[in-house]
C-alpha positions as CSV (number, residue, x, y, z in Angstrom):
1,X,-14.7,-8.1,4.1
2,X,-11.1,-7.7,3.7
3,X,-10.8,-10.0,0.6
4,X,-14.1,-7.9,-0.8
5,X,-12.5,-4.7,-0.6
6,X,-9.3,-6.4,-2.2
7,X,-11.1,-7.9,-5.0
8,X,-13.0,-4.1,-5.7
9,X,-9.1,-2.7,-5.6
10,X,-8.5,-5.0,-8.2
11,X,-11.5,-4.5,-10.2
12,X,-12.8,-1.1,-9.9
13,X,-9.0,0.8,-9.2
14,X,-11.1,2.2,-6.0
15,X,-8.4,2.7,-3.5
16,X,-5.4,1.9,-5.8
17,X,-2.7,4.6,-5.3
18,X,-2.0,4.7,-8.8
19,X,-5.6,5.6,-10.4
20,X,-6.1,8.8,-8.1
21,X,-3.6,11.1,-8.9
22,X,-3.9,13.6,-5.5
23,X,-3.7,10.3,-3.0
24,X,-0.5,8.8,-5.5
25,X,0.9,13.2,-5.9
26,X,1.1,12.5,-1.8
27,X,2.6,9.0,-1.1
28,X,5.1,10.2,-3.5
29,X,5.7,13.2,-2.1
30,X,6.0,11.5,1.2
31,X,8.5,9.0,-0.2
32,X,10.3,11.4,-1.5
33,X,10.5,13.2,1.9
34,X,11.6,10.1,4.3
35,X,13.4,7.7,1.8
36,X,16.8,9.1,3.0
37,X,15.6,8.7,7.1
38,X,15.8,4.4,7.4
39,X,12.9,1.9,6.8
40,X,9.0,2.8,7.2
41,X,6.0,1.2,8.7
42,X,2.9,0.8,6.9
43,X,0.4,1.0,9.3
44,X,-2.8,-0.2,8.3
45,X,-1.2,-1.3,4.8
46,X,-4.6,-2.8,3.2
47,X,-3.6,-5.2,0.4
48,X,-1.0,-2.4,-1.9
49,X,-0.2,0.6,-0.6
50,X,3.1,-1.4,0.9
51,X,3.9,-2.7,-2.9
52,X,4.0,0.9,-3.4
53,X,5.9,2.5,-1.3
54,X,8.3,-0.3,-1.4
55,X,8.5,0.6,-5.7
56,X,9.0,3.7,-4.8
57,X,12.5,2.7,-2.9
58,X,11.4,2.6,0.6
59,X,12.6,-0.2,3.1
60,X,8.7,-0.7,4.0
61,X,7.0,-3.0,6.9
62,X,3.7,-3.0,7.0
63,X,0.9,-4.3,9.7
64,X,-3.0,-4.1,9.3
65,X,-5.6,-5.4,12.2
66,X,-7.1,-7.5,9.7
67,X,-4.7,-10.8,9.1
68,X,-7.3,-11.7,6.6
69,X,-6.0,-8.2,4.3
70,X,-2.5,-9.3,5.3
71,X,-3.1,-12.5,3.5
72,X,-4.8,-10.5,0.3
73,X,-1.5,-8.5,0.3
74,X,1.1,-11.0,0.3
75,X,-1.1,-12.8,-2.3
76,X,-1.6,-9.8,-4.5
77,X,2.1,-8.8,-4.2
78,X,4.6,-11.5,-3.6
C-alpha cells in the first residue's frame, strides 16, 4: 500500500503539503513556532512531509511503521 499511496501523492497532489493550503498554512505555522527549539521528529513521516519540514529549515528525523513508505521517501527525496 505504502508505494500506492506514494505514487497517488505524486499523481493526484492528494496528501501533498503544498496543494492544500490549510494543512501547508499549519506545518508552516508550526515550523515557524519550533525552528528556534533544536531538531524535530517526524513521526509517521509518509513519503514528504519530512522533505518539507526539512525546506522549511528544520533539523528533521523522521520514522513511519511502514519501512516500505520509508523506502518511497528516501526515493522520492534524496
Amino acid at each position: 500500500m505504502a508505494d500506492n499511496y506514494a505514487h497517488m501523492v505524486l499523481t493526484t497532489g492528494v496528501g501533498d503539503i503544498r496543494r492544500h493550503p490549510w494543512l501547508k498554512a499549519s506545518i508552516d505555522a508550526f515550523a515557524e513556532t519550533v525552528s528556534e527549539l533544536g531538531p524535530v521528529l517526524d513521526v509517521g513521516c509518509g513519503p514528504g512531509t519530512t522533505a518539507y519540514l526539512a525546506e522549511r529549515g528544520l533539523d528533521v528525523a523522521a520514522v513511519d511503521l511502514s519501512p516500505r513508505m520509508i523506502e518511497n521517501a528516501r526515493r522520492l527525496h534524496p
